[in-house]
C-alpha positions in Angstrom: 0.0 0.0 0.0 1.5 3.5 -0.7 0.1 5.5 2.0 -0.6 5.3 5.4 -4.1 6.2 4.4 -4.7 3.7 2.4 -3.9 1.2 4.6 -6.3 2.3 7.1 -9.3 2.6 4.7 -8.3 -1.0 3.3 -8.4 -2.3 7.3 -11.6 -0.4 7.8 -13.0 -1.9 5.0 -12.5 -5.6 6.0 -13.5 -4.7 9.6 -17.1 -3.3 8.3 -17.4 -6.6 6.1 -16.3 -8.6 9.2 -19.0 -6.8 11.3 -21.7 -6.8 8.7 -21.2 -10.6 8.6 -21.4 -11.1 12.3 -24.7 -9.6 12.8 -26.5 -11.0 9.7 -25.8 -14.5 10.1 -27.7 -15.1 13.4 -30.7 -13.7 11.7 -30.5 -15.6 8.2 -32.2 -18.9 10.2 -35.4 -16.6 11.1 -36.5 -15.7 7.5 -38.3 -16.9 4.8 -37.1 -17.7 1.5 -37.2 -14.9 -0.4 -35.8 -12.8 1.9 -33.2 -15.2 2.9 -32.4 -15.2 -1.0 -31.6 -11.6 -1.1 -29.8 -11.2 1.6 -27.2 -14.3 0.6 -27.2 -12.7 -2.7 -26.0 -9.4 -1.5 -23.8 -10.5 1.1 -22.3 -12.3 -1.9 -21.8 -9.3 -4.3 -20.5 -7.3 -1.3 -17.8 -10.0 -0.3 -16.7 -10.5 -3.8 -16.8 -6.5 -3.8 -14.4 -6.1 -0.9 -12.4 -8.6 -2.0 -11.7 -7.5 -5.0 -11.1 -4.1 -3.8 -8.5 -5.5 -1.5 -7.1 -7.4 -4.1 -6.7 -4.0 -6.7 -5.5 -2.2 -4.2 -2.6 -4.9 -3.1 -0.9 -4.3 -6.5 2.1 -2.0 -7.1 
């Protein structure tokens, strides 16, 4: 990472994922289908999201 900056907001960002993830899996066994299907599909797209992110921001 080139800044001091940037390593912060990368850290921040795999803290928020890390905390998002924490709360919403206790409540995925109370809901019904549907909703249980958008949720899985947007935690999904927002783990490949930060992962990728991490990933771009990784190279030189």
């Amino acid at each position: 990472m080139p800044g001091q900056v940037d390593q912060y907001g990368k850290l921040g960002s795999l803290v928020f994922m890390c905390t998002m993830m924490s709360n919403l899996m206790p409540s995925l066994a109370s809901m019904d289908n549907k909703s249980l299907l958008a949720n899985i599909t947007a935690l999904s797209i927002l783990v490949i999201i930060v992962i990728v992110n991490s990933f771009i921001q990784s190279l030189p």
